[in-house]
N, C-alpha and C positions, 0 to 999 in steps of 0.2 A: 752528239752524233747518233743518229739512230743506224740499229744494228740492220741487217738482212733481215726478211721475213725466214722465219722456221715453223719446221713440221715436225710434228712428234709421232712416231708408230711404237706402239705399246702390248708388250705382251703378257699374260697374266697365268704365271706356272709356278710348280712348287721350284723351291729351294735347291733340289738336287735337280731338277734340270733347265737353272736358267744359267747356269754357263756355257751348256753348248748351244742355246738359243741365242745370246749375247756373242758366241763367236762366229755364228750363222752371219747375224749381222754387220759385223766388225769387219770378217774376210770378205764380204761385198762390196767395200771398198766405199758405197757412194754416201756411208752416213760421216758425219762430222763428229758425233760422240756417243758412245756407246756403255751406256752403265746399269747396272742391279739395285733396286731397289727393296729392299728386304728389314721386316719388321723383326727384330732381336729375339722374341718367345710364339713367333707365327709362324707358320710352315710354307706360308705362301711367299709368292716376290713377283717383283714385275722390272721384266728388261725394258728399258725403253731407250731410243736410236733416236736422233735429231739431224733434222734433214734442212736444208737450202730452200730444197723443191719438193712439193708434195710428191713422195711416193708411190708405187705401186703397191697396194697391202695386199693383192692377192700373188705377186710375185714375193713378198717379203715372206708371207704365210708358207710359201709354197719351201722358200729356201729355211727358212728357221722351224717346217714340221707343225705349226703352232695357229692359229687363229692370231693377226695382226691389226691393230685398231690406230689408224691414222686420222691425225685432229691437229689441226693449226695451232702455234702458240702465241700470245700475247709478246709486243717487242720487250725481249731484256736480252740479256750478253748469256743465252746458255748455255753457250759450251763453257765460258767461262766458270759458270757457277758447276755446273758437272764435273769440273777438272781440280774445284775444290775439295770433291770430293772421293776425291784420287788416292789411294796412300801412295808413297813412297814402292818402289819393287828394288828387291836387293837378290841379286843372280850372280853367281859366283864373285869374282871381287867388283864385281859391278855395283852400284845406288843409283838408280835412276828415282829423280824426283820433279818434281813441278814447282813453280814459282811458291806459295805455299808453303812448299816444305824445305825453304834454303837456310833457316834455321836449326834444321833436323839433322845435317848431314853428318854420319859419324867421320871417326879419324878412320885410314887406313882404307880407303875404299877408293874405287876409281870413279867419280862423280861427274854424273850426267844429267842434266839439266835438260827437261826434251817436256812440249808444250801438249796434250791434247789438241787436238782440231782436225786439219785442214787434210792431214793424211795420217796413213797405219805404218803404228811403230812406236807404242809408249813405253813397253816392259810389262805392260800389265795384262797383254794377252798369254798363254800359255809357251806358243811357238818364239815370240819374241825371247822371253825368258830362258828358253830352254837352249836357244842360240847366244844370248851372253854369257848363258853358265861353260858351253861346247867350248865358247871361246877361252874364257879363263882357265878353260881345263888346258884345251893346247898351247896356252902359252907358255905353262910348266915344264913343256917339254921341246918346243924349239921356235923358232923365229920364223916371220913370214917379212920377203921383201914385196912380193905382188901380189896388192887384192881388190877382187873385187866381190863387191856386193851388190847383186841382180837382184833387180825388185826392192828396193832401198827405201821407200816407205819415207819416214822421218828423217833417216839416216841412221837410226840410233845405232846400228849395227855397225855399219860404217864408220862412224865415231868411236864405238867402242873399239875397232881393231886400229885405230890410229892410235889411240888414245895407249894400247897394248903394246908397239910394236913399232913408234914413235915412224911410219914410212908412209908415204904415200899409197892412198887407198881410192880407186875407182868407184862411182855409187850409181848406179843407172836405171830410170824406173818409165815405167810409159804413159806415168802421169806428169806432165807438166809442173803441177802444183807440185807433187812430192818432191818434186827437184830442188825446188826453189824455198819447198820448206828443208830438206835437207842442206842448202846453203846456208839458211838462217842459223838453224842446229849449229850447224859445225862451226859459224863464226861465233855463236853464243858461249859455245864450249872447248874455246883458243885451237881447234885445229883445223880451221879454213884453208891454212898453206896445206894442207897433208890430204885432204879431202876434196877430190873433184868430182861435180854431180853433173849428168847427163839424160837429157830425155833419150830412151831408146827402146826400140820393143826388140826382145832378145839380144844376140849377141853380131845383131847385123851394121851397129852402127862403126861406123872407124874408126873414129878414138879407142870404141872396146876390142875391134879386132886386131889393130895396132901393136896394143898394151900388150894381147898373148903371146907364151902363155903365161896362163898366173899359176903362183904357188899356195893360192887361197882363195876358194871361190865360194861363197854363201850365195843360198837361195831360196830365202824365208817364203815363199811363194806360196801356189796350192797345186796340188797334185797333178792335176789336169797340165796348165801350165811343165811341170816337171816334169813329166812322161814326153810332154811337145817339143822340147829346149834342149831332152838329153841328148842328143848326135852333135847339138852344137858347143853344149857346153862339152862335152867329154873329148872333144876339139881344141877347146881353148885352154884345156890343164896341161901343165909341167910335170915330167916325168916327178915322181915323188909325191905331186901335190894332193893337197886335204882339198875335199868336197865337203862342206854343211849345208846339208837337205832340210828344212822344215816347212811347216804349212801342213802337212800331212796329217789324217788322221792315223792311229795305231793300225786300223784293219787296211791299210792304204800302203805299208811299206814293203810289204811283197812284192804287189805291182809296183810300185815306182824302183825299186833296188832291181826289178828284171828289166830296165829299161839303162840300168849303167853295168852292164857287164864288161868285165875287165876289171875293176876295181873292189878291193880289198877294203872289207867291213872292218870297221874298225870299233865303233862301240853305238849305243844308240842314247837315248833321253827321253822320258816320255812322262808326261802331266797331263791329267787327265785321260781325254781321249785322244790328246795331239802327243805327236812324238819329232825328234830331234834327229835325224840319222849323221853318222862321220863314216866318210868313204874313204879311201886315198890309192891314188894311181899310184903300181909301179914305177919304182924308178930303174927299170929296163923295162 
């Protein structure tokens, strides 16, 4: 079977900063796979993003700060071969790993099994991580019967809190494909009865206004996005309920926490220059 044509944009930085150059690309949503390539005793490294459709390099340049070199590939399966090169991410009692690594998985862990490709959501971005960790922290301390997960990506998120809290979990993203790769996720990872995915942009479609409110609302998102959605998400929570904010950079949570007033800070997370915020509404 021959694969789709693909396009490679490549960029050539040191070491210390080809991860926010890599996340540049990743939160853009429109590459297929995004990874570091970095020599072990060299200083240098080169991010490189693989595309469907040839790119814009001077939009890509523009969003990742950096000079962008786009050049066609030769047909082979490479997101596949990119996803070999994946490790494992392990985020509070989380293991997320990839076909690859289903012999690695330890005891004692809650295992996810979640593909590189088609949408964002592996564990291996910063904000993903930093939301599995949020979550494992809150389950130490109580239960959720209604959630959802805005901007669902893979689902990985959304699986993770089924997976926690064994209830039905809403997942709803305004990419088509991400839907439908978060159905595959969740039937791959036994909890397709607990997991309903929906294409929808915000919180306008029926099913999600229906559902409210919830008692658990993540929203791995970006900023911009989250500052536009807060009147309607701070709508859609249940007196008591926890808010999980990410996508955001560190200098980004000022702005976005003055756009949910009323709601009590409860702790933050932050890796690198991405951070994790926990809100939660009064319960009067």
């Amino acid at each position: 079977m021959t694969n789709p044509p693909l396009w490679k944009a490549s960029i050539a930085l040191t070491k210390f900063e080809a991860g926010d150059a890599a996340a540049a690309l990743e939160l853009d949503g429109s590459a297929q796979a995004v990874l570091i390539v970095e020599e072990p005793f060299a200083e240098g490294a080169v991010v490189e993003a693989l595309y469907t459709e040839e790119p814009d390099a001077a939009y890509l340049s523009r969003i990742s700060g950096r000079t962008v070199i786009v050049a066609p590939l030769p047909d082979q399966d490479w997101i596949r071969l990119s996803q070999e090169g994946l490790p494992p991410v392990r985020a509070g009692r989380f293991f997320v790993y990839g076909a690859h690594d289903a012999g690695t998985v330890p005891h004692g862990v809650i295992a996810m099994k979640i593909e590189a490709g088609l949408a964002f959501g592996t564990g291996h971005h910063e904000t993903t991580a930093l939301c599995l960790a949020a979550l494992s922290e809150l389950a130490r301390r109580r239960r959720f019967t209604n959630v959802l997960d805005l901007g669902c990506g893979t689902g990985l998120l959304a699986i993770g809190a089924a997976k926690l809290w064994k209830r039905r979990v809403l997942a709803s993203d305004i990419d088509p494909v991400a839907v439908e790769v978060t159905r595959d996720n969740a039937r791959a990872n036994g909890v397709a009865p607990l997991v309903t995915a929906v294409t929808a942009e915000g919180l306008t479609n029926p099913l999600l206004a229906n559902a409210a409110p919830y008692d658990l609302l993540i929203a791995n998102i970006l900023a911009g996005p989250l500052t536009q959605l807060a009147p309607s998400i701070l709508r859609a929570l249940a007196p008591g309920a926890v808010l999980l904010l990410s996508g955001l950079l560190t200098n980004q949570e000022k702005l976005v926490t003055s756009f949910y007033q009323g709601l009590r800070f409860v702790g933050v997370r932050r890796s690198g220059p991405w951070s994790a915020l926990v809100l939660e509404k009064p319960a009067r």
